[in-house]
C-alpha positions in Angstrom: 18.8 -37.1 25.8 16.9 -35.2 28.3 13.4 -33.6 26.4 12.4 -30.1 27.5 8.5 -29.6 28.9 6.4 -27.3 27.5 6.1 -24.1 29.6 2.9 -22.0 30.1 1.9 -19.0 28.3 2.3 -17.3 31.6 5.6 -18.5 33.0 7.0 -16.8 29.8 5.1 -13.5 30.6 6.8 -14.1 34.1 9.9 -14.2 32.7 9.6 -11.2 30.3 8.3 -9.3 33.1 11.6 -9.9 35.6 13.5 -9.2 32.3 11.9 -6.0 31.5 11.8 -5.2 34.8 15.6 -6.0 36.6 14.4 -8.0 39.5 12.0 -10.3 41.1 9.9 -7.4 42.6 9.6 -5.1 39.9 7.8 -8.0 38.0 5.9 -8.2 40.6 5.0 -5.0 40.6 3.9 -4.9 37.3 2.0 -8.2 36.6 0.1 -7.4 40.7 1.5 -10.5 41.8 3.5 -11.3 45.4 7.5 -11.6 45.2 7.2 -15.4 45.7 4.3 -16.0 42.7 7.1 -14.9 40.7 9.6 -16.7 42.2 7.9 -19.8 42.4 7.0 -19.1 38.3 10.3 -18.8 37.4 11.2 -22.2 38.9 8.8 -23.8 37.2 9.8 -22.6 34.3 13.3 -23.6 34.8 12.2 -27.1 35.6 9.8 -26.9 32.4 12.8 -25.9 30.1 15.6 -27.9 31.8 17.8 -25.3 32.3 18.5 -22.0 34.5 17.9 -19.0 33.1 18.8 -16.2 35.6 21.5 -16.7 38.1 20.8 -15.2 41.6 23.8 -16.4 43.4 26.1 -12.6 45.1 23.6 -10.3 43.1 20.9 -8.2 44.2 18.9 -8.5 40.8 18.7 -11.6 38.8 21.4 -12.0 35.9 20.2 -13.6 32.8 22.9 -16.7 32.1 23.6 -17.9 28.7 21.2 -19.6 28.5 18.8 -17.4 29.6 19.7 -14.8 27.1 19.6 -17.7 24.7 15.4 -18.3 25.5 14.5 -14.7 25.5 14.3 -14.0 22.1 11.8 -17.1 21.7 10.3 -16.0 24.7 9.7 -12.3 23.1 8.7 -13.6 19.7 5.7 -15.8 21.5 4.8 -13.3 24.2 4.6 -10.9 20.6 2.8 -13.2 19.1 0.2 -14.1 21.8 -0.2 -10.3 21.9 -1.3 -10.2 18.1 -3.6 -12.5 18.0 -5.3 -11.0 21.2 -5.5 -7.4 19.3 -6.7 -9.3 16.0 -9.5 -10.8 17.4 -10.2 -8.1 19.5 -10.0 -6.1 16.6 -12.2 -8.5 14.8 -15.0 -8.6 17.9 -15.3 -5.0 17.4 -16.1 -5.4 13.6 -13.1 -4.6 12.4 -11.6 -6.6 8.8 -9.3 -9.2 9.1 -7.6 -8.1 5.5 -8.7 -4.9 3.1 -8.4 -5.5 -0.3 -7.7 -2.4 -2.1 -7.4 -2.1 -5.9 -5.8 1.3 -7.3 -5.3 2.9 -10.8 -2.0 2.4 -12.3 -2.0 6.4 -12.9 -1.7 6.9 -9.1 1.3 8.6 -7.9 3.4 5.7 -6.1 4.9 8.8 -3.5 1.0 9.2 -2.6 0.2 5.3 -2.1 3.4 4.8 -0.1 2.9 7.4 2.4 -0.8 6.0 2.6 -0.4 2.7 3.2 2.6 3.5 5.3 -0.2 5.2 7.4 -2.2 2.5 7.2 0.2 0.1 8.6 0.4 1.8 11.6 -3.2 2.6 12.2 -4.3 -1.0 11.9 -1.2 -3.3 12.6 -3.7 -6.0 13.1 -5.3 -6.0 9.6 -3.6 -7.4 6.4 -3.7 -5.8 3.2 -4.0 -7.0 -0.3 -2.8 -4.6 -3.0 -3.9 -5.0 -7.0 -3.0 -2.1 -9.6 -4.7 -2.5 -12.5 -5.6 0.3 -15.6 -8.7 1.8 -16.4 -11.8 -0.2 -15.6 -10.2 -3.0 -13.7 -9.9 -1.3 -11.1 -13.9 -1.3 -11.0 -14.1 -4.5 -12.4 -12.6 -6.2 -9.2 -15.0 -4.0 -7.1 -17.8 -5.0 -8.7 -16.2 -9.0 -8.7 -15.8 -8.4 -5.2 -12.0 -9.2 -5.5 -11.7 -6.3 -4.2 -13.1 -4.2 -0.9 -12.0 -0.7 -2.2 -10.7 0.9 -5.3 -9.1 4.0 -6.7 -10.4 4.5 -10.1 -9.7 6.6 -12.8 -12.3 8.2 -14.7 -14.1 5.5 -16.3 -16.0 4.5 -12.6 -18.4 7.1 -13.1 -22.2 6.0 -13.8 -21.7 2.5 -13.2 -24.6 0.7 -12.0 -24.1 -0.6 -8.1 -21.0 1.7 -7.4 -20.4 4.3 -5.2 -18.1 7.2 -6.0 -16.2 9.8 -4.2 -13.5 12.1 -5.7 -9.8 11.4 -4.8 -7.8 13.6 -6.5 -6.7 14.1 -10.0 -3.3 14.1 -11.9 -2.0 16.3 -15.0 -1.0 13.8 -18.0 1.0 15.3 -20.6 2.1 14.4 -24.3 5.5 13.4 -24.6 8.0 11.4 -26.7 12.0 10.9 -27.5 14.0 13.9 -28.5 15.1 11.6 -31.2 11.5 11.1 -32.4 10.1 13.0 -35.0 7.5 15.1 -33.5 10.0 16.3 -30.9 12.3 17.5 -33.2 9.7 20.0 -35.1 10.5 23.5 -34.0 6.6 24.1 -33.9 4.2 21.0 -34.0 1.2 21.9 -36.4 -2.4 20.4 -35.5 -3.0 16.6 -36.5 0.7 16.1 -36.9 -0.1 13.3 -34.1 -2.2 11.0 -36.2 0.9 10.8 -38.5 2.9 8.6 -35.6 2.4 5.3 -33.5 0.5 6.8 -30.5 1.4 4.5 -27.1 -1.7 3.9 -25.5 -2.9 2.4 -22.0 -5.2 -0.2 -22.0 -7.2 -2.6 -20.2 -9.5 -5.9 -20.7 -12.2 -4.8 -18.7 -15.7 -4.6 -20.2 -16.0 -1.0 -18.6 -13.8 0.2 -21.4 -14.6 -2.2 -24.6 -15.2 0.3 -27.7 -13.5 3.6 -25.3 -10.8 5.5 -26.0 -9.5 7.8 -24.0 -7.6 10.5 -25.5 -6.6 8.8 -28.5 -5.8 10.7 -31.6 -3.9 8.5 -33.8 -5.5 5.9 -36.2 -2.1 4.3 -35.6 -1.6 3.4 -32.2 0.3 0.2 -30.2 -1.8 -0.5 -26.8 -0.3 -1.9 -24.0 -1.8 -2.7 -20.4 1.3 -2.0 -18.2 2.2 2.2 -17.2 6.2 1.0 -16.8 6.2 -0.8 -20.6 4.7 2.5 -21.9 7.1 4.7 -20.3 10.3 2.3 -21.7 8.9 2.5 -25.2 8.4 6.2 -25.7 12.0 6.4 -23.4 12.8 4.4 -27.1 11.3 6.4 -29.3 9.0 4.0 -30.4 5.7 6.6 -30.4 4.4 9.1 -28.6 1.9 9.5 -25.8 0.4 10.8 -22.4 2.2 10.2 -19.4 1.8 11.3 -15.7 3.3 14.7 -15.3 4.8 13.6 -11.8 6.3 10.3 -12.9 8.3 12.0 -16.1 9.4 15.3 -14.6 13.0 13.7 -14.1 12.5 12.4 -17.7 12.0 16.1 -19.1 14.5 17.7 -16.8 17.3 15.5 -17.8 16.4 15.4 -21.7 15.3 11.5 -21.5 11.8 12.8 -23.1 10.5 15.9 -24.0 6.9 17.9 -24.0 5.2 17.9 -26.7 3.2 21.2 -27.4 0.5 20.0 -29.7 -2.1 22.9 -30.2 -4.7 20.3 -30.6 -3.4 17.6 -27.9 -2.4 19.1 -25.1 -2.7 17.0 -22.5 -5.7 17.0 -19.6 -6.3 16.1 -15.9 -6.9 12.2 -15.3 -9.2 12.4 -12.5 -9.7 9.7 -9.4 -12.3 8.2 -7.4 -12.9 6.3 -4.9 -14.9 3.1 -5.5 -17.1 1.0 -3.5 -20.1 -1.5 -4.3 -23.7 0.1 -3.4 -24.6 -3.4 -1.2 -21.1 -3.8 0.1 -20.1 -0.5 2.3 -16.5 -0.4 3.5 -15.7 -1.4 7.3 -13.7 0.9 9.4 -10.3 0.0 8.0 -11.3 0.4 4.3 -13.1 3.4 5.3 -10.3 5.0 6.6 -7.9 4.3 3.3 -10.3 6.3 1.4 -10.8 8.9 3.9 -7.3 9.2 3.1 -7.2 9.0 -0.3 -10.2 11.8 -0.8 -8.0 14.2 1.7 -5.1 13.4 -0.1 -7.1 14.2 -3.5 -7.9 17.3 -2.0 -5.0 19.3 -2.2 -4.7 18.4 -5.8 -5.2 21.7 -8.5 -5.9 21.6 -12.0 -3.1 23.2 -14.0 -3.9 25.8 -16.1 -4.5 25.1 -19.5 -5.5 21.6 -18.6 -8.8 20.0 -19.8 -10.2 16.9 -19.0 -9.0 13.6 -19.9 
């Protein structure tokens, strides 16, 4: 059995081009090359492959033939590729990152990341990214490690020594628990009824936060380091606790959970910021995710009757 050659990088962009184009001369055309270049390119081509690809026989433009149509989708995917790795190393001549490795708060609002990174993607199709969502301090924790480039902290990155901050928005949490639990189902909660019941708390390992609490007011409290385990348990009635406003609305409008009004708990804003080590600026592509992020921030209001968390 016959073996097929291996064909040149630019007898496939020949062929591609008399595709693209319809005929002999508008490959020409585009490529700057005389009628018979291409001509003789696409025989060679043939001869490399072992088979024809266009037939030219009663036709004014070139037909692809079966197998013809067969090769061009190889012959697309390598001319792609080719492409990709000419704009990646371009890209990387220029200074730009191979691959930005971002780190974000859990807290974030997943709407706000998606639209981002959909943003991102088509900014920089060249560069890969790496995503981590971590809690708390982890998220400056794997700045600092240098696991990651960037990060979107909450509010424990402030005052860390070697970090840079910028604000990037901020988020209203809000007490909440089962209608079947107990503090939902007192017609007016009285202050310190909380430290009474299990209070569902987010945590982290990270030595940013050992010995912190963060708007904890029940001696009795279960931690857990994962946002979508928090938001299951309270869904069971297991405690009570703070949860993103934006991630619980549908929660609260169908009757899943309910607000709390607790005189003395009443919620607070969970602020972000961008993060960044001192000695290790962001290049252009990690620059421009927290551009982003900051503008995004930006349009972000406290809500009234909100203090800080």
């Amino acid at each position: 059995m016959a073996n097929p050659g291996f064909p040149t990088f630019d007898q496939i962009k020949i062929f591609l081009a008399v595709v693209d184009t319809g005929s002999f001369a508008g490959a020409g055309r585009r490529l700057n090359r005389a009628v018979s270049v291409i001509s003789y390119g696409i025989a060679n081509l043939e001869g490399q492959l072992g088979v024809r690809l266009f037939d030219r026989e009663g036709t004014k433009k070139p037909v692809l033939t079966v197998e013809g149509g067969a090769v061009l989708a190889e012959a697309r995917a390598i001319g792609e590729g080719v492409d990709g790795l000419r704009a990646k190393v371009k890209g990387l001549l220029e200074g730009l990152e191979a691959e930005v490795n971002l780190a974000v708060d859990v807290m974030l609002p997943a709407p706000r990341l998606g639209t981002i990174l959909r943003a991102f993607r088509t900014e920089f199709p060249t560069v890969s990214l790496r995503l981590h969502v971590e809690a708390l301090g982890s998220v400056t924790a794997m700045v600092l490690d240098q696991t990651a480039a960037i990060g979107i902290s909450g509010p424990v990155a402030a005052g860390i020594e070697g970090v840079e901050c910028i604000g990037a928005g901020a988020l209203p949490l809000v007490p909440v628990a089962s209608p079947a639990h107990p503090l939902a189902r007192m017609e007016r909660i009285p202050p310190g009824a909380g430290r009474d019941h299990i209070q569902l708390v987010l945590t982290d390992r990270s030595r940013f936060t050992e010995g912190r609490d963060f708007s904890v007011m029940s001696p009795r409290t279960w931690r857990l380091a994962d946002l979508g385990a928090k938001h299951s348990l309270l869904r069971e009635g297991i405690g009570w606790g703070n949860m993103p406003l934006s991630l619980i609305e549908a929660d609260l409008a169908t009757g899943a959970l309910v607000r709390l009004h607790m005189p003395d708990h009443p919620g607070g804003m969970y602020r972000f910021a961008g993060v960044w080590r001192r000695d290790l600026p962001p290049g252009p592509a990690a620059s421009w995710v927290l551009q982003q992020f900051v503008e995004a921030g930006a349009a972000d209001r406290d809500m009234p009757g909100l203090g800080e968390i």
